[in-house]
MMTF fields as JSON, N, C-alpha, C and O atoms, coordinates in Angstrom:
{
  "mmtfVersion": "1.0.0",
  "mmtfProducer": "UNKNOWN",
  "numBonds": 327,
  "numAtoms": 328,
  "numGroups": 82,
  "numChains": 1,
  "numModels": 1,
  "chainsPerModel": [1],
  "groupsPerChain": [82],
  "chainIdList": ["A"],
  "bondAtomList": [4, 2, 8, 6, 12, 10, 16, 14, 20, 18, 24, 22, 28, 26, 32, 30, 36, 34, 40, 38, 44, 42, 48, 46, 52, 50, 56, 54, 60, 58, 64, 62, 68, 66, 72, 70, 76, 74, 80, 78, 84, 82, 88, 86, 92, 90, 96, 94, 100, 98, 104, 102, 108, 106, 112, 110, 116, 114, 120, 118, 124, 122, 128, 126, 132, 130, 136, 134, 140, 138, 144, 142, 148, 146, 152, 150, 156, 154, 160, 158, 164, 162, 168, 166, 172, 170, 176, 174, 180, 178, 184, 182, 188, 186, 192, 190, 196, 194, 200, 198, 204, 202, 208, 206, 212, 210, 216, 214, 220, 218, 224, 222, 228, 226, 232, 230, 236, 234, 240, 238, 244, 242, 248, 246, 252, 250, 256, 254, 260, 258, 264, 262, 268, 266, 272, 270, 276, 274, 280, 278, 284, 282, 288, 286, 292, 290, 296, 294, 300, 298, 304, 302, 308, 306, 312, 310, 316, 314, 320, 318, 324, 322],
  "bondOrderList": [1, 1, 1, 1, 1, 1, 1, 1, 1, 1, 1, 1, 1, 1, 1, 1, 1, 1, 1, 1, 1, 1, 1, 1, 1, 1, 1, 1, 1, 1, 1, 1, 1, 1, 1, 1, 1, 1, 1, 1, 1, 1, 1, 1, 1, 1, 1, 1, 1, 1, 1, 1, 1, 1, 1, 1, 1, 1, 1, 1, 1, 1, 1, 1, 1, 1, 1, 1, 1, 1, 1, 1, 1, 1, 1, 1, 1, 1, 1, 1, 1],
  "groupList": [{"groupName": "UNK", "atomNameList": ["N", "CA", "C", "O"], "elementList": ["N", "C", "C", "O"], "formalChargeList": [0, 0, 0, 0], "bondAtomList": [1, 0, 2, 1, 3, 2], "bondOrderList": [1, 1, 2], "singleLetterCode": "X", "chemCompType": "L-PEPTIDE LINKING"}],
  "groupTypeList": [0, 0, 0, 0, 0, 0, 0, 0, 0, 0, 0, 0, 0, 0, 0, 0, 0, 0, 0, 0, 0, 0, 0, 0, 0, 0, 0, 0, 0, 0, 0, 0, 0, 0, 0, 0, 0, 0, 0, 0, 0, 0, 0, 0, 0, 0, 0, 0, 0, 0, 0, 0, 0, 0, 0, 0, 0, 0, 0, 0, 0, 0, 0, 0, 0, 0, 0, 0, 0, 0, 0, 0, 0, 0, 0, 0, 0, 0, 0, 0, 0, 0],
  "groupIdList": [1, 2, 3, 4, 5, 6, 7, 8, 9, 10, 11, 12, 13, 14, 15, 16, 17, 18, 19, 20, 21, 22, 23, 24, 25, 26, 27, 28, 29, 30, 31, 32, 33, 34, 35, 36, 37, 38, 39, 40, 41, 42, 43, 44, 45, 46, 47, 48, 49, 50, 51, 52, 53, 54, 55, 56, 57, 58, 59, 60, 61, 62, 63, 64, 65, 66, 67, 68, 69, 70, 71, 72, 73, 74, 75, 76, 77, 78, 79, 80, 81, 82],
  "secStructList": [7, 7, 7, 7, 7, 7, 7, 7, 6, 6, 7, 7, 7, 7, 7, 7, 2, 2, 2, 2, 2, 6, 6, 6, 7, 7, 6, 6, 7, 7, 7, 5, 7, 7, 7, 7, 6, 6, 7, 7, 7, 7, 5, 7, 7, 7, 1, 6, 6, 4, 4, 4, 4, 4, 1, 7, 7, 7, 1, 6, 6, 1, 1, 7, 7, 2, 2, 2, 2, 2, 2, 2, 2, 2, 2, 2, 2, 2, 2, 2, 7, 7],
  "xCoordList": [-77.416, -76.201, -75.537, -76.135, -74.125, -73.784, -73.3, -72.424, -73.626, -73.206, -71.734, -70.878, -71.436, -69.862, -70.397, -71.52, -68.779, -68.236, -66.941, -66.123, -66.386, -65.243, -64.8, -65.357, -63.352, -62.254, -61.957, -61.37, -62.179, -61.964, -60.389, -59.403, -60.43, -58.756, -58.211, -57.071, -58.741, -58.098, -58.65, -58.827, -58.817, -58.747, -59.577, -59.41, -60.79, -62.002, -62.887, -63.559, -63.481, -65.209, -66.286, -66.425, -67.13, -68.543, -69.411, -70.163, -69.534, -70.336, -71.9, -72.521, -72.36, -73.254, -74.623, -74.634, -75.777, -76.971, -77.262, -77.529, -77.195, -77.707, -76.638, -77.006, -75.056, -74.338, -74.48, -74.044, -74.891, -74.462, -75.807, -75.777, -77.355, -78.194, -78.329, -79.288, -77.641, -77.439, -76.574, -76.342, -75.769, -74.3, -74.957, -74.379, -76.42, -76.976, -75.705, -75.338, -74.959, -73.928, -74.649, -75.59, -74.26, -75.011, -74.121, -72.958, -74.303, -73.026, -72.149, -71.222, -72.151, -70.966, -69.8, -68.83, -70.604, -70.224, -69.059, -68.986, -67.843, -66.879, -67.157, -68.297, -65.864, -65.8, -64.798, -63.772, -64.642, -62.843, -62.876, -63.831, -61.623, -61.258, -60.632, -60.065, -60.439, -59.448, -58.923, -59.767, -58.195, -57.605, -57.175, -56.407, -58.076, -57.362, -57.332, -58.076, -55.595, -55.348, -55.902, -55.603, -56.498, -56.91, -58.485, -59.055, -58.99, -60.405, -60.1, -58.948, -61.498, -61.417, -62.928, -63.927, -62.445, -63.878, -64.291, -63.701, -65.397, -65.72, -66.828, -67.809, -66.968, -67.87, -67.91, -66.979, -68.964, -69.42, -69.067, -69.612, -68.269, -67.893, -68.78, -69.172, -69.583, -70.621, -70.319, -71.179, -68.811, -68.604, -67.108, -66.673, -66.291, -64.757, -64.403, -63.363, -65.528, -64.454, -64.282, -63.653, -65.214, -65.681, -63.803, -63.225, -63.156, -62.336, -60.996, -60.145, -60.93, -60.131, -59.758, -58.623, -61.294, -61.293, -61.015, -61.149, -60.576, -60.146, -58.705, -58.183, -58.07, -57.042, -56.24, -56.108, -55.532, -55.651, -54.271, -53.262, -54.32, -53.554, -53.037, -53.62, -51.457, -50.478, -51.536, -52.137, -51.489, -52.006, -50.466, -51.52, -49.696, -48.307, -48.537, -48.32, -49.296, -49.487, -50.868, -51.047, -51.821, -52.908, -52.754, -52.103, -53.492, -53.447, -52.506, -52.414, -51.772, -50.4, -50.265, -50.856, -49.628, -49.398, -49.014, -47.915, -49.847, -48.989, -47.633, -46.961, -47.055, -45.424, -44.928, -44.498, -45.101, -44.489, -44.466, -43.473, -45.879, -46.002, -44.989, -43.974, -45.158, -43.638, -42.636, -42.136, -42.222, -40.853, -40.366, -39.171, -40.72, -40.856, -40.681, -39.596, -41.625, -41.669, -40.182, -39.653, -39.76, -38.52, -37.587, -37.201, -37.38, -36.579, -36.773, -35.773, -37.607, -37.201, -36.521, -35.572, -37.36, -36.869, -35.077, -34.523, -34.482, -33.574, -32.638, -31.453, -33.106, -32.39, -31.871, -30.887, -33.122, -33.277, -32.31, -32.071, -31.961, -31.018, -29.191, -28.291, -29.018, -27.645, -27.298, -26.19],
  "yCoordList": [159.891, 160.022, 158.665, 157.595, 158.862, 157.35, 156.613, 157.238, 155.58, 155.545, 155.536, 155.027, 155.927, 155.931, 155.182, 154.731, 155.132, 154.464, 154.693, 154.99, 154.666, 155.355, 154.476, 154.09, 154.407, 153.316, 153.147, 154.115, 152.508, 152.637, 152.443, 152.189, 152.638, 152.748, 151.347, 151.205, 150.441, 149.103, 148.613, 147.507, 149.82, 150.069, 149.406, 149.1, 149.102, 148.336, 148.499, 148.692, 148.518, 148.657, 148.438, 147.39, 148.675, 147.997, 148.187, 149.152, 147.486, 148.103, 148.106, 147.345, 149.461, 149.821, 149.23, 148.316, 149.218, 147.925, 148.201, 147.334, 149.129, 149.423, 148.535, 147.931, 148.397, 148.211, 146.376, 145.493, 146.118, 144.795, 143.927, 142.93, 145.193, 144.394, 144.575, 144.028, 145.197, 144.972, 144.362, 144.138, 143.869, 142.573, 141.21, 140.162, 141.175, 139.931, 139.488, 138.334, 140.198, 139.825, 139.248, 139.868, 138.131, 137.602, 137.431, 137.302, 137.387, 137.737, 136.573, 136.645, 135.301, 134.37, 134.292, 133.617, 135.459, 135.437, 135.973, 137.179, 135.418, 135.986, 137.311, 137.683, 138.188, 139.625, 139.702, 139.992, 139.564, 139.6, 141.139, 141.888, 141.353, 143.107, 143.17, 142.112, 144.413, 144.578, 145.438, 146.332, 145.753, 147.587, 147.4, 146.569, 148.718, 149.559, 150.909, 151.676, 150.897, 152.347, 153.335, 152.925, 154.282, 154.294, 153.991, 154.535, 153.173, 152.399, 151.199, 150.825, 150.367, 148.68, 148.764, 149.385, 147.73, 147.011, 145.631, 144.554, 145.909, 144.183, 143.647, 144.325, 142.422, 141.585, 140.289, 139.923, 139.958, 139.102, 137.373, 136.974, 136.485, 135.312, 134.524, 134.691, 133.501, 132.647, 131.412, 130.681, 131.02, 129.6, 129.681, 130.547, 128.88, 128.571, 128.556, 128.937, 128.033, 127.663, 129.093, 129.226, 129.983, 130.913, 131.609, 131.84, 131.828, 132.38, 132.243, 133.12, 130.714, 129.666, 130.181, 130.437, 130.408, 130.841, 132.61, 133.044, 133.421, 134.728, 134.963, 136.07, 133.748, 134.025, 133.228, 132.014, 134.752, 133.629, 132.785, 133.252, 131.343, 130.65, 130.446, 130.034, 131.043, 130.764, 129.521, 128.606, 129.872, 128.551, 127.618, 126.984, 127.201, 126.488, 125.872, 124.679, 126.451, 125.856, 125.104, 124.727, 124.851, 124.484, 123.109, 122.664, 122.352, 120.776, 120.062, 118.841, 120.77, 120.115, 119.8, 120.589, 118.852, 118.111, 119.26, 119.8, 119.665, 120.328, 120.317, 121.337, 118.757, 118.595, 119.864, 120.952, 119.44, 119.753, 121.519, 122.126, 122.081, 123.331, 123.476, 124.139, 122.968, 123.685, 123.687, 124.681, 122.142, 122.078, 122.965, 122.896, 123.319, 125.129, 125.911, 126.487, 126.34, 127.543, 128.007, 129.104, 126.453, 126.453, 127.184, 128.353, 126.324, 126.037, 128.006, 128.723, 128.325, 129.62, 130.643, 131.412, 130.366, 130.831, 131.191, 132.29, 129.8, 129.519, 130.132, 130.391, 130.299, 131.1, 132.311, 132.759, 132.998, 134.39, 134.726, 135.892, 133.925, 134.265, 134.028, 134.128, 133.787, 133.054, 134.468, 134.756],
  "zCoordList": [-184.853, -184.079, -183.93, -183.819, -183.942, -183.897, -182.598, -182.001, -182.103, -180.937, -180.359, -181.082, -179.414, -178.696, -177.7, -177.475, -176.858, -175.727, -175.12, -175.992, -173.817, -173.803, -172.395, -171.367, -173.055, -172.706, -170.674, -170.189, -170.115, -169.17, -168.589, -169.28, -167.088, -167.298, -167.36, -166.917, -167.765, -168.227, -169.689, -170.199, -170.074, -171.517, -172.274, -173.455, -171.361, -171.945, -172.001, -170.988, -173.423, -173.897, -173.77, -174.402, -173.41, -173.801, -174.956, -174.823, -176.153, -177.17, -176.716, -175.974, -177.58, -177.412, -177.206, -178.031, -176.59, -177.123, -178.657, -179.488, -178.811, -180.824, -181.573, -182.58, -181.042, -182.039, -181.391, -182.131, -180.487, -180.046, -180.965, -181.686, -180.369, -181.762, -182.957, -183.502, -183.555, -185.418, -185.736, -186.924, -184.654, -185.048, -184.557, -184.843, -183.659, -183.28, -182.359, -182.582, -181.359, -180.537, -179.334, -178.838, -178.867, -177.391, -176.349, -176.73, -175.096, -174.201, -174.286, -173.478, -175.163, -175.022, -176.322, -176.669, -176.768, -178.358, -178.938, -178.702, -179.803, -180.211, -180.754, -181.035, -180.933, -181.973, -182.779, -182.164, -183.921, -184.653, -184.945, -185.149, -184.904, -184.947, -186.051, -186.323, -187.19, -188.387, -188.341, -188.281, -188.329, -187.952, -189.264, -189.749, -189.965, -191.182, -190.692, -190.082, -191.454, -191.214, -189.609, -188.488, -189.777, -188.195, -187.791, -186.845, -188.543, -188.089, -187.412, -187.196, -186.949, -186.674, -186.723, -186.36, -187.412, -188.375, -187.385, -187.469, -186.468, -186.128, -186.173, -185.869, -186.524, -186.809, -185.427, -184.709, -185.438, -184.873, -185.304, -186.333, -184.611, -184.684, -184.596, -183.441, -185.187, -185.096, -184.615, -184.125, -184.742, -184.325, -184.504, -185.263, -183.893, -183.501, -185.239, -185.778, -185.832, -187.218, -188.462, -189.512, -187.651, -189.189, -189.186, -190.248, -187.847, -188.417, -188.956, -189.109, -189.283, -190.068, -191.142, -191.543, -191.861, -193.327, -193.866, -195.01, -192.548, -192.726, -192.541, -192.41, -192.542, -193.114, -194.201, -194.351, -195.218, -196.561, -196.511, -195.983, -197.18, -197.245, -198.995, -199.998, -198.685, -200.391, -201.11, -200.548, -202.445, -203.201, -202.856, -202.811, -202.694, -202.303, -201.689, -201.898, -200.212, -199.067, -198.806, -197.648, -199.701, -199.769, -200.079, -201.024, -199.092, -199.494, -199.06, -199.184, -198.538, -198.115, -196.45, -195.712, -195.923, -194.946, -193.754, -193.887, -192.602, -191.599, -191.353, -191.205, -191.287, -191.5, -192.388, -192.005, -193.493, -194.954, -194.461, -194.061, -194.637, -194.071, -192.878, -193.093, -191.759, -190.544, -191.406, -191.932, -191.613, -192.305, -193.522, -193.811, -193.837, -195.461, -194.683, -194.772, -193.535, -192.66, -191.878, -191.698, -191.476, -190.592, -191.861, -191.86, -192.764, -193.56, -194.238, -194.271, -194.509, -194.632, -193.69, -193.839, -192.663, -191.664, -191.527, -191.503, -191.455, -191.231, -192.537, -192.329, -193.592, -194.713, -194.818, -195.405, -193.809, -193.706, -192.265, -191.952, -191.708, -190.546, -191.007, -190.173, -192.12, -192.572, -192.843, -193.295]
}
């Protein structure tokens, strides 16, 4: 059987102990959420940096100066409003 849980009226969860120990979740511990379609997929955060690398970055924008990156960003931005 799979475990549930059900939303309280401030619309908040508690995951299950089964699902909290097969994710190795500890009570200080991040959760990242994915919503596909009508699921959410979550995994357990190990450290501030793991979720840096889940989101993907243009090969364009790789290597390049934070400046440079805003200044493109603006600069499109600003194209798309003319």
């Amino acid at each position: 059987m799979d475990p549930a849980a059900k939303a309280t009226s401030k619309r908040q969860v508690t995951l299950p102990e089964v699902v909290r120990s097969a994710l190795g979740i500890k009570g200080s511990d991040g959760i990242i959420f994915r919503v596909e379609a009508s699921r959410v997929v979550l995994a357990r955060i190990p450290d501030f940096l793991v979720p840096a690398g889940t989101i993907g970055v243009p090969a364009a924008e790789r290597n390049v100066a934070w400046g440079e990156v805003m200044r493109r960003t603006l600069s499109a931005r600003a194209a798309t409003r003319r």
